[in-house]
C-alpha positions in Angstrom: 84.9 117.9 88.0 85.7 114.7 89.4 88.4 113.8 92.0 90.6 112.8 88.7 91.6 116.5 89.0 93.4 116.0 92.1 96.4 115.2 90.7 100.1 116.6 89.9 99.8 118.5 86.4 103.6 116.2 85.5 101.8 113.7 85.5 99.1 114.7 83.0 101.6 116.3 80.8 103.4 113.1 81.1 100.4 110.8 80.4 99.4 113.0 77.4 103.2 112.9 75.6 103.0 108.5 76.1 99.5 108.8 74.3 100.6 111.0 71.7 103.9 108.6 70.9 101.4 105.2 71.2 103.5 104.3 74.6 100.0 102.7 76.3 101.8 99.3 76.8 101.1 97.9 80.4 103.7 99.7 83.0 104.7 98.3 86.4 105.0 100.9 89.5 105.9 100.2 92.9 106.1 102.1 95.6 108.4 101.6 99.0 110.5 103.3 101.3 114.1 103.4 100.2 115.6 103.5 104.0 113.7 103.9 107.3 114.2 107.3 109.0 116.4 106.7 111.8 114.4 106.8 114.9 112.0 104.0 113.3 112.3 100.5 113.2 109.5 99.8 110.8 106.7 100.8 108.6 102.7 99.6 108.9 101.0 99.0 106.1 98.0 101.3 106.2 96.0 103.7 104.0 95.2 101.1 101.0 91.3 101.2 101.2 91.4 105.1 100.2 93.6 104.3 97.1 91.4 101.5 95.9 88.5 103.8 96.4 90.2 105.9 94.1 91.2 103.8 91.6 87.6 102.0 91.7 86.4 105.4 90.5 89.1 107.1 89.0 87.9 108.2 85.2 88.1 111.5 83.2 85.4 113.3 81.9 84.8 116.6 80.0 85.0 119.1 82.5 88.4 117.9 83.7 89.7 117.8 80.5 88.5 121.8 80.7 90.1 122.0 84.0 93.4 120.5 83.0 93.1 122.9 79.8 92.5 125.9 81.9 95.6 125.2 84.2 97.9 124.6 81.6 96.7 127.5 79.6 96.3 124.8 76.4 93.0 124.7 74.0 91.0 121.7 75.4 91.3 119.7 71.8 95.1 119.3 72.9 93.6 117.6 76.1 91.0 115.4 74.5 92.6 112.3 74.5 92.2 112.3 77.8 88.5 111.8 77.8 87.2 108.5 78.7 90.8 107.3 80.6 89.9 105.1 83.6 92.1 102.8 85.7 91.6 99.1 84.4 94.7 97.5 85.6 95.8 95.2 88.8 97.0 96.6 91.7 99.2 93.7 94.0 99.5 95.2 98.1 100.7 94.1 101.1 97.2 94.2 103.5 96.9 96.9 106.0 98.2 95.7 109.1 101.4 93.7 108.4 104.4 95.3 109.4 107.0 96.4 106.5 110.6 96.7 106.3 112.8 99.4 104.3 113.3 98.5 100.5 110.0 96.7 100.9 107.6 96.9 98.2 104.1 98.4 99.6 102.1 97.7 96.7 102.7 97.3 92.9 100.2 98.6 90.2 99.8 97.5 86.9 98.0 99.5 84.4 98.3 100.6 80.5 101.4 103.4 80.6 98.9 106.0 80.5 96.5 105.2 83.2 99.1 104.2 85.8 101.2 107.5 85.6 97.8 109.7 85.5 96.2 107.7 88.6 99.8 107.5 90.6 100.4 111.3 92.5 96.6 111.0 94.2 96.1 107.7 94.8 99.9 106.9 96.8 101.2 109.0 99.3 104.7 108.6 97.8 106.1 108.6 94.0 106.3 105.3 92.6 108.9 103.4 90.5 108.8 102.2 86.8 110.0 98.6 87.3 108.9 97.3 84.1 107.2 98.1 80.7 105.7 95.8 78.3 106.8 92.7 79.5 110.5 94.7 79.9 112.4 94.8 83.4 113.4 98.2 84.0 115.5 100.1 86.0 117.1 103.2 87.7 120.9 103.4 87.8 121.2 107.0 89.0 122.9 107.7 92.1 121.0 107.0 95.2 118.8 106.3 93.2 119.0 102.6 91.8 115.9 100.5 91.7 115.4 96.7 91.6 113.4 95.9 88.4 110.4 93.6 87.9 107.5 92.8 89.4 108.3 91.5 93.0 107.5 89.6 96.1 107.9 90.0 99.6 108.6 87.1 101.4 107.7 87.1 105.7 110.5 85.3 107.1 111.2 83.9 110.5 112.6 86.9 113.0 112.1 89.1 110.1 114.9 87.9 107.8 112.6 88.8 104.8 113.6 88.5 100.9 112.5 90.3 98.5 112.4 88.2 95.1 110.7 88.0 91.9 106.8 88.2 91.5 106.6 84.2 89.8 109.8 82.5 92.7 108.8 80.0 95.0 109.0 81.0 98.9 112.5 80.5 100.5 112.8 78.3 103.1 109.5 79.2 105.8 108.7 82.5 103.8 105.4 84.2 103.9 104.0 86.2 100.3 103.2 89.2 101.6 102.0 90.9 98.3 98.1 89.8 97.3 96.2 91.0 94.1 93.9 93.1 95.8 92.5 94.7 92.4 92.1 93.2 89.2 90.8 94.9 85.7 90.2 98.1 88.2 87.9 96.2 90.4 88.4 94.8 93.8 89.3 91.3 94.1 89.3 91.2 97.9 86.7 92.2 100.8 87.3 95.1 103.1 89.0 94.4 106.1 87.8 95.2 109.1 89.5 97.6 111.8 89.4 94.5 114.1 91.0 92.2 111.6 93.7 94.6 110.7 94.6 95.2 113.9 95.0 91.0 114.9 96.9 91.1 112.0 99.6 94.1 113.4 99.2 92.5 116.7 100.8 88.4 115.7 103.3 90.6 113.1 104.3 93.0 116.0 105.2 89.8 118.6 107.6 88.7 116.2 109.6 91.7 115.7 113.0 92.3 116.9 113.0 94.0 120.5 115.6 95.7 118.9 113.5 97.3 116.3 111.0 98.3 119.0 112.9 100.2 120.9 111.5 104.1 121.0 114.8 105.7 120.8 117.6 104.3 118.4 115.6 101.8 117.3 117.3 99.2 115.2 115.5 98.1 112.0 115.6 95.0 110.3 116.5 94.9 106.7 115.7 92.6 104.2 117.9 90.8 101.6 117.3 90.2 97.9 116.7 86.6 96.6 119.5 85.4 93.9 117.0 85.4 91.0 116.5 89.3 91.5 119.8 89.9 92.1 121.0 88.1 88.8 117.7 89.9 86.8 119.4 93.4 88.0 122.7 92.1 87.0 121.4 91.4 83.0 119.7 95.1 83.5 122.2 96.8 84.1 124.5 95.3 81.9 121.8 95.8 79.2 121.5 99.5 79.8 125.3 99.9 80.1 125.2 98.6 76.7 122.9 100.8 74.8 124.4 104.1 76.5 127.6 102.3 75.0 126.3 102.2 71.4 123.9 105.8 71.6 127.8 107.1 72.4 129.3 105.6 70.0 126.5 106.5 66.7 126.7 110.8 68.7 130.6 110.4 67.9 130.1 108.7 64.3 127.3 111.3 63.9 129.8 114.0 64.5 133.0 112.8 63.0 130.7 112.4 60.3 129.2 116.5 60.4 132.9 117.7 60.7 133.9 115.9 57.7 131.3 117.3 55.5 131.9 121.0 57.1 135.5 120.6 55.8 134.5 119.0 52.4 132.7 122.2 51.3 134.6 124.4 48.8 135.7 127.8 50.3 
């Protein structure tokens, strides 16, 4: 077996129903921490190099299409179309060593439906977002929940008054791209840092913090803002969504109205 297998079983259940209904159009993720616990003042990049090593190699082959069988007690033909899936998407990070900010997108990956949702519980430490499916924005709108769709930017901005905008926006003002294609058609695009070079990097991102935000006990963190075009791209989304909930209500009511009338239309 390969290290495909270490995975969440959702997920292969989930990358077997898109196949099944032809959903294999390219799917953004990203991944980030929603709020900063409260005695932290920031996050570190860190960690990438194992994930790309995973991704570099990530592919499915007979005997874990037998192992996924065998755990979810299913005849391996139901599993074959599994065979053969390998990551060949792009994967856009922040580099290990920069210092990130709650809200903060960590990396995005970008990958045929399929292949992102099987490669995603091993190869992050956290569950990542849908933010956009074949060309389409996307969204979450539950409570404590809601997600910014689209594929984003980080911008570094001076005494950490960083936006977060759209992946094609100019930089505001002095503003720093933080994100960098680091993977493209599932192979590197970038060398390896070094230990060294990660840690120079931490080092000049770390003088420029807030005291405030280094404080050990009640530290407080800086937060960063969204730019106006991904603020007014949420805005159409969510209108858009409110809209078809809006019209799926309206066809269950027709549909029902409709079932009652021909319940009562029957002769007795």
């Amino acid at each position: 077996m390969s290290d495909a297998t270490i995975t969440d079983l959702y997920e292969v259940t989930m990358a077997m129903s898109y196949l099944r209904e032809g959903m294999t159009g390219p799917a953004t993720f990203s991944l980030f921490v929603r709020d900063m616990p409260p005695d932290r003042g920031f996050l570190v990049a860190a960690g990438l190099e194992s994930s790309l090593d995973f991704l570099s190699g990530f592919r499915v082959d007979a005997e874990d299409v037998d192992a996924f069988a065998s755990a979810l007690h299913r005849p391996p033909r139901d599993l074959a179309p599994l065979l053969g899936l390998e990551f060949t998407g792009r994967v856009r990070a922040v580099p290990e060593g920069w210092i990130v900010l709650a809200g903060e997108p960590l990396l995005e990956v970008t990958a045929p439906l399929p292949q992102a949702l099987s490669a995603d519980a091993r190869s992050w430490t956290r569950p990542t977002k849908m933010v956009e499916y074949d060309g389409r924005p996307v969204m979450k709108l539950s409570s404590a929940k809601v997600t910014a769709p689209g594929q984003k930017q980080v911008f570094r901005c001076p005494r950490y008054t960083d936006v977060i905008g759209l992946r094609d926006e100019g930089p505001p003002g002095e503003g720093v791209p933080l994100l960098e294609t680091v993977m493209r058609n599932g192979r590197r695009t970038v060398e390896r840092p070094t230990l060294d070079e990660s840690g120079e990097r931490f080092a000049a991102d770390m003088a420029g913090l807030p005291p405030a935000a280094r404080r050990i006990q009640t530290p407080l963190a800086p937060r960063a803002r969204t730019s106006g075009e991904l603020t007014a791209l949420a805005d159409r989304v969510r209108r858009r969504i409110e809209d078809d909930l809006l019209a799926i209500s309206a066809d269950l009511r027709r549909d029902e109205r409709s079932a009652t009338g021909s319940q009562r239309s029957v002769p007795r």
